[in-house]
C-alpha positions as CSV (number, residue, x, y, z in Angstrom):
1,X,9.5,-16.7,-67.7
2,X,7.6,-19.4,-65.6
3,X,9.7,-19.9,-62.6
4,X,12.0,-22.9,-62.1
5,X,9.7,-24.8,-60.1
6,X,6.4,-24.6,-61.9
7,X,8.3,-26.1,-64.8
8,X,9.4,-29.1,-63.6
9,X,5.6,-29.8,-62.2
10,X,4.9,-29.2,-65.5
11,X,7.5,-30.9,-67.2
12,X,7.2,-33.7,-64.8
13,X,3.5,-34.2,-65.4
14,X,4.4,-34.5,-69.3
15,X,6.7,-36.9,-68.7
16,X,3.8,-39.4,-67.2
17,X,2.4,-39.3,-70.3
18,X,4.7,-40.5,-72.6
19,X,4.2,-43.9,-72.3
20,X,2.3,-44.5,-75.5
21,X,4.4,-42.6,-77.7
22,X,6.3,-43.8,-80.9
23,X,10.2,-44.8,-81.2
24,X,12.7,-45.6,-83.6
25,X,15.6,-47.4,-85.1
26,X,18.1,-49.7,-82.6
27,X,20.6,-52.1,-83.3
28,X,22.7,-54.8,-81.0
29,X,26.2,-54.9,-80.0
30,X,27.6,-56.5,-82.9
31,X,25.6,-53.9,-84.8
32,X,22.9,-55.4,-86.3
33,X,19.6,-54.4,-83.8
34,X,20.0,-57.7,-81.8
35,X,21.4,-58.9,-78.4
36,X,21.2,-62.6,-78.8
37,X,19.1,-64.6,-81.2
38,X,19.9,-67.3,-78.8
39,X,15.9,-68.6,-78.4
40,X,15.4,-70.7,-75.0
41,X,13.7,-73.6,-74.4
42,X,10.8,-72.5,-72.5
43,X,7.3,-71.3,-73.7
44,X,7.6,-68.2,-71.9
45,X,4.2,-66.5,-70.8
46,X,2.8,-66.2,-73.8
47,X,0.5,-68.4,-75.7
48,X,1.0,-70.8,-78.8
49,X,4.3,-72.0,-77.4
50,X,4.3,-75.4,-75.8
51,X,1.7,-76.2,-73.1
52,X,0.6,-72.3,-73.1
53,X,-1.4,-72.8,-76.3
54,X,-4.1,-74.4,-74.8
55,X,-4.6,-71.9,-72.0
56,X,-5.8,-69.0,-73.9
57,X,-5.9,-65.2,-73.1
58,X,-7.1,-64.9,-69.9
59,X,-4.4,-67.1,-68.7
60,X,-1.7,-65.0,-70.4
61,X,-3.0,-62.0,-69.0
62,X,-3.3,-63.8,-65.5
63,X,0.8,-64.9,-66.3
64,X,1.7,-61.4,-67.3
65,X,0.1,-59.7,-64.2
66,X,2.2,-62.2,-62.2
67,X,5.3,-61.8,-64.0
68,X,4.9,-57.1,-63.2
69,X,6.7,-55.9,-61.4
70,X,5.9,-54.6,-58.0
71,X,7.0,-52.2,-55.5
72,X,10.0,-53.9,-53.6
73,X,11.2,-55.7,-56.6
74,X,13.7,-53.0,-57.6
75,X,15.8,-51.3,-55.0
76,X,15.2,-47.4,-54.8
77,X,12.6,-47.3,-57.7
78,X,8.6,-46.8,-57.0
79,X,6.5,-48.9,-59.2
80,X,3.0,-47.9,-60.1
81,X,0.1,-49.3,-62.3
82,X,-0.4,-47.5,-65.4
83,X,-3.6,-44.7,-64.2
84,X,-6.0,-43.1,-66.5
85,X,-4.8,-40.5,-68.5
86,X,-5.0,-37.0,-66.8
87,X,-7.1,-34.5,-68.8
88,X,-5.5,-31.5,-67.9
89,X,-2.2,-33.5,-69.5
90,X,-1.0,-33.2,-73.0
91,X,-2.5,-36.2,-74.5
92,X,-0.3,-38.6,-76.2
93,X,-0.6,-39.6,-79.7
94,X,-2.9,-42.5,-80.8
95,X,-1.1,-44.9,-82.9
96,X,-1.6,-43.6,-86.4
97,X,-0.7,-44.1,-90.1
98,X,3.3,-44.4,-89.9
99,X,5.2,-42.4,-92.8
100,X,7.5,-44.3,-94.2
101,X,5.6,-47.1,-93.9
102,X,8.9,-49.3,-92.9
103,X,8.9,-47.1,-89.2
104,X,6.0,-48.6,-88.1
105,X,7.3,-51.0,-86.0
106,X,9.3,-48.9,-84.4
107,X,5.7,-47.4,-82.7
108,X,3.5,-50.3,-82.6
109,X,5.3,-52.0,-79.7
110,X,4.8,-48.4,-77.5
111,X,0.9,-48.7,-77.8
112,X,0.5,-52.5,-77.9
113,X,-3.3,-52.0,-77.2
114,X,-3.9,-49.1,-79.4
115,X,-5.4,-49.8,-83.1
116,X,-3.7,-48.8,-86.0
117,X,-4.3,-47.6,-89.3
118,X,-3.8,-49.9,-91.9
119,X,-0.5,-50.0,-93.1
120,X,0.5,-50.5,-97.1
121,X,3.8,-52.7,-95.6
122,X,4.4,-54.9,-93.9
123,X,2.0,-57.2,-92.6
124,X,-0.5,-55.2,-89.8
125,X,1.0,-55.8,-86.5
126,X,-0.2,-59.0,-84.9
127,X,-2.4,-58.2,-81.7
128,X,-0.6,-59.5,-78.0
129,X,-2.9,-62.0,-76.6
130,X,-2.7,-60.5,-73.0
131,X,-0.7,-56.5,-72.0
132,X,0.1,-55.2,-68.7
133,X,2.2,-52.4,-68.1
134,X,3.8,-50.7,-65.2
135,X,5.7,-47.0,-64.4
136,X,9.1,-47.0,-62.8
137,X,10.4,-43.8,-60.7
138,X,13.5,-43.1,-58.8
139,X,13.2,-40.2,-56.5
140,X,16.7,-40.0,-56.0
141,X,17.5,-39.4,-60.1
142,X,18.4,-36.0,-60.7
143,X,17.5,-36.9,-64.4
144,X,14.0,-37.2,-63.9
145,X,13.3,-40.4,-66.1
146,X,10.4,-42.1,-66.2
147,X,10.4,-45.8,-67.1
148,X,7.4,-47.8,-68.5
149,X,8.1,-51.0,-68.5
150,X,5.2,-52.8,-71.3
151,X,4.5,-56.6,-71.1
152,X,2.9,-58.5,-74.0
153,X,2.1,-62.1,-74.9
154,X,1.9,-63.1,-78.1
155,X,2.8,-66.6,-80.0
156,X,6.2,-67.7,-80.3
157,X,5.6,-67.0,-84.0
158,X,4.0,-63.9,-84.1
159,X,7.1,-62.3,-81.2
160,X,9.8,-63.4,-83.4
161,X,8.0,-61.8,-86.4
162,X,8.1,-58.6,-84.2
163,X,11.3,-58.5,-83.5
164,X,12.7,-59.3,-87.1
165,X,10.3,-56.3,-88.0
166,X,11.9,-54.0,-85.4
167,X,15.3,-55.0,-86.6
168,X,14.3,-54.4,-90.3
169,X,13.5,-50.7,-89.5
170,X,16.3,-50.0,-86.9
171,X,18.2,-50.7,-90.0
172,X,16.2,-48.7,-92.8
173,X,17.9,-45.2,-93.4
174,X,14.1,-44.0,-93.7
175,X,13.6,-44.1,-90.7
176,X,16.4,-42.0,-89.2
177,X,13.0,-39.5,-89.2
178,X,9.6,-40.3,-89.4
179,X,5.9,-39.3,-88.6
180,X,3.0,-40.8,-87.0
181,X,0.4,-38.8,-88.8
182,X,0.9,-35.6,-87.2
183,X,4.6,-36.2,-84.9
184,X,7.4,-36.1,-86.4
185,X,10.2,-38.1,-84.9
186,X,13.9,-37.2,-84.8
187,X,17.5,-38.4,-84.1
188,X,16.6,-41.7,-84.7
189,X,20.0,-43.9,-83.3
190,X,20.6,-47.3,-83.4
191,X,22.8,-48.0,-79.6
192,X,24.1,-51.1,-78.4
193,X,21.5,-53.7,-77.3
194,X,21.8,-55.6,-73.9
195,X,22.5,-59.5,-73.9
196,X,19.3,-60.4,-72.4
197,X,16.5,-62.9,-72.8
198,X,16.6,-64.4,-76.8
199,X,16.8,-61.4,-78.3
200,X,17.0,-57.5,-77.9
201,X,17.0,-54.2,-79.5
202,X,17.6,-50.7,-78.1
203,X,17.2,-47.1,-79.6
204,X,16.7,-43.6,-78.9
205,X,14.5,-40.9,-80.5
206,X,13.4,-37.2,-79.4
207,X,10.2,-35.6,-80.3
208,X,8.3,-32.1,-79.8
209,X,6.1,-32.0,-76.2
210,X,4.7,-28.2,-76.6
211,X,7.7,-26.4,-75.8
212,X,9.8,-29.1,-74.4
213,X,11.9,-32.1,-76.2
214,X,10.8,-35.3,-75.5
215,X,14.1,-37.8,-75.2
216,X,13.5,-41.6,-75.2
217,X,15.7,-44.7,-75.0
218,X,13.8,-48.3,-75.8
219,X,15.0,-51.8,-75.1
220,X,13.1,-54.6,-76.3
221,X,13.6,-57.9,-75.2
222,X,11.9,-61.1,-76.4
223,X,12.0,-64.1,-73.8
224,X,10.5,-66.6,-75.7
225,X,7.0,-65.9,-76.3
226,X,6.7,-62.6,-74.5
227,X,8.1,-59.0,-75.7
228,X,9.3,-57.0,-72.9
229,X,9.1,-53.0,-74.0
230,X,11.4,-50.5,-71.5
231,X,10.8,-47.0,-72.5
232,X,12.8,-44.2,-70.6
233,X,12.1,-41.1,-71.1
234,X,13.2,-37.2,-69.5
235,X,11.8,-33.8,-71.0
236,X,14.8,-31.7,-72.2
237,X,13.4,-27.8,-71.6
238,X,16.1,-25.2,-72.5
239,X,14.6,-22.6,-70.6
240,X,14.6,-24.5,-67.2
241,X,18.4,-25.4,-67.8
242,X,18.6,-21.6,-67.9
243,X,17.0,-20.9,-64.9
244,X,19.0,-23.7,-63.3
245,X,22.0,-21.5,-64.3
246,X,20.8,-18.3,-63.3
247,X,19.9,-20.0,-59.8
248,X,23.3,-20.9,-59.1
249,X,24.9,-17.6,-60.5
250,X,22.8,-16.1,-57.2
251,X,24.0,-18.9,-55.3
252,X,20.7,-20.6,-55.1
253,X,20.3,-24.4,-55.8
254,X,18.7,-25.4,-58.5
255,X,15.8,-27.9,-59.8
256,X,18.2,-30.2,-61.5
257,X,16.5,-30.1,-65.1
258,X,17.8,-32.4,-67.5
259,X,20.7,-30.9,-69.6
260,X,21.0,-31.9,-73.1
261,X,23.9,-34.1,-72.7
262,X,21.5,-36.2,-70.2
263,X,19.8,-38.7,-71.8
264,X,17.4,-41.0,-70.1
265,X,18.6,-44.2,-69.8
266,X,17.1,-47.7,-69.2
267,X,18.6,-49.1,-66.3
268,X,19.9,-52.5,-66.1
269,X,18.7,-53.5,-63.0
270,X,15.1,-52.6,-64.0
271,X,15.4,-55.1,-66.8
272,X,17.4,-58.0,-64.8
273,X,14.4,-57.8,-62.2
274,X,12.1,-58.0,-64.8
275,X,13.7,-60.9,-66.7
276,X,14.1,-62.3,-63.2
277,X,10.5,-62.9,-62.6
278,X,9.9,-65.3,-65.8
C-alpha cells in the first residue's frame, strides 16, 4: 500500500488536472436550474451586447484578462494562471461525442476552447469570442479542493442560449449518467443555485481518475454577456482515508484525505470576488 503521503502528492497532482473535465445536471433554488433570470442592463464583457459589438475579440479577451482574478483578490486563496498540462499527469479528456446527446452541455462549458464532435442535438455549441481561466487554492482546506474558475465572452444571444441549454439537461433524466466517448459520468445532482449575476446553475457529478473518484461541484453564472464557470473539485481515494485511520489508531496525525461525506464545494466568496470585478 503506497504510504499516506505519496498519495496525496499523487492525488493532489490529479486534482490540477481536472479542469477540462465534463459535468452534469444543476437546477436553482426554486428548482428549476436557475438563480435569477433577472438580466441587467449592462453589456457585460462580452461582445454583440451594446457598445461591445463593435470592439471585437481581442478586446473581449483584453476585458476578460482584466476582469481574472488575481492573487490578493480573495482572502486566504492563491490564484494561478492556468500552466501547460504536465506530462507525467493523467491527461484529461478532450471534449468528445456526448452520449445522450442532450448531456452535452453539461461538458462544453468545462473545455470552452476544446472542439467538439459534432453533435446530432442540439445546435453545436457557439464558440466564446475571448476565454481566460484561472486556479484557486486554499492551503488552509483540509479538503483539498481545487477551484478553476473559467471566463468566456460570447454574445448576449449566444450566453442566454447556453444557459437555457444547461438548464434543459440539468433537467433531462438522461443525464443523471452519461459518457463523453470513453468517461462515464455518475451521480449527476441537480443542488440549489446561488442568486448571482442574471442567471445561475449549480451541479455535482463524480467520475473515475485511475484508482481515485473524481468529485466536482459547478456553478455557472451568466452576467450579461459573459458565462462565468466555477468548477470545484477534491479526489475521493478510499485507500488514503484508510491510512488516515490507521494513522490515528497509532496515534499519528494524519494527511487529511477527503472522506466521502466531503464534497468540494464552490465557495461564495470566490464567486462574489469574481462578480465583483465586472
Amino acid at each position: 500500500m503506497k504510504s499516506a503521503v505519496s498519495r496525496v502528492v499523487v492525488a493532489l497532482s490529479v486534482v490540477a488536472a481536472l479542469g477540462a473535465t465534463a459535468a452534469c445536471g444543476g437546477s436553482g433554488d426554486d428548482g428549476d436550474g436557475g438563480g435569477g433570470g433577472k438580466d441587467s442592463a449592462k453589456p457585460g464583457v462580452g461582445v454583440g451586447a451594446g457598445a461591445g459589438a463593435s470592439k471585437g475579440g481581442a478586446d473581449a479577451a483584453a476585458r476578460l484578462e482584466k476582469a481574472a482574478l488575481a492573487t490578493g483578490d480573495v482572502k486566504g486563496y492563491k490564484v494561478e494562471k492556468p500552466k501547460a498540462p504536465d506530462a507525467s499527469a493523467p491527461a484529461a479528456p478532450a471534449a468528445g461525442k456526448t452520449s445522450p446527446a442532450v448531456c452535452a452541455p453539461l461538458t462544453a462549458l468545462l473545455a470552452p476552447d476544446a472542439s467538439q464532435k459534432p453533435q446530432p442535438k442540439p445546435k453545436p455549441k457557439p464558440k466564446p469570442k475571448a476565454h481566460v481561466g484561472r486556479i484557486l487554492t486554499n492551503p488552509a482546506d483540509n479538503a483539498h479542493t481545487t477551484t478553476h474558475v473559467e471566463l468566456s465572452a460570447y454574445t448576449q444571444a449566444d450566453a442566454k442560449r447556453l444557459m437555457a441549454d444547461l438548464r434543459t439537461a440539468t433537467k433531462s433524466k438522461k443525464c443523471a449518467a452519461f459518457r463523453v466517448d470513453g468517461l462515464r459520468y455518475l451521480d449527476v445532482k441537480a443542488l440549489p443555485a446561488p442568486d448571482k449575476g442574471d442567471e445561475a446553475v449549480t451541479y455535482k457529478l463524480v467520475h473515475r481518475k485511475g484508482e481515485y473518484t473524481a468529485r466536482e461541484r459547478v456553478t455557472v453564472v451568466r452576467d450579461g454577456s459573459t458565462l462565468m464557470t466555477f468548477d470545484a473539485s477534491n479526489l475521493y481515494d478510499p485507500a488514503g482515508v484508510q491510512d488516515d485511520r490507521e494513522a490515528e489508531r497509532e496515534g499519528m496525525q494524519g494527511i487529511g484525505t477527503p472522506r466521502a461525506d466531503e464534497d468540494p464545494k464552490v465557495d461564495t466568496v470566490i464567486v462574489d470576488a469574481q462578480l465583483g470585478k465586472f
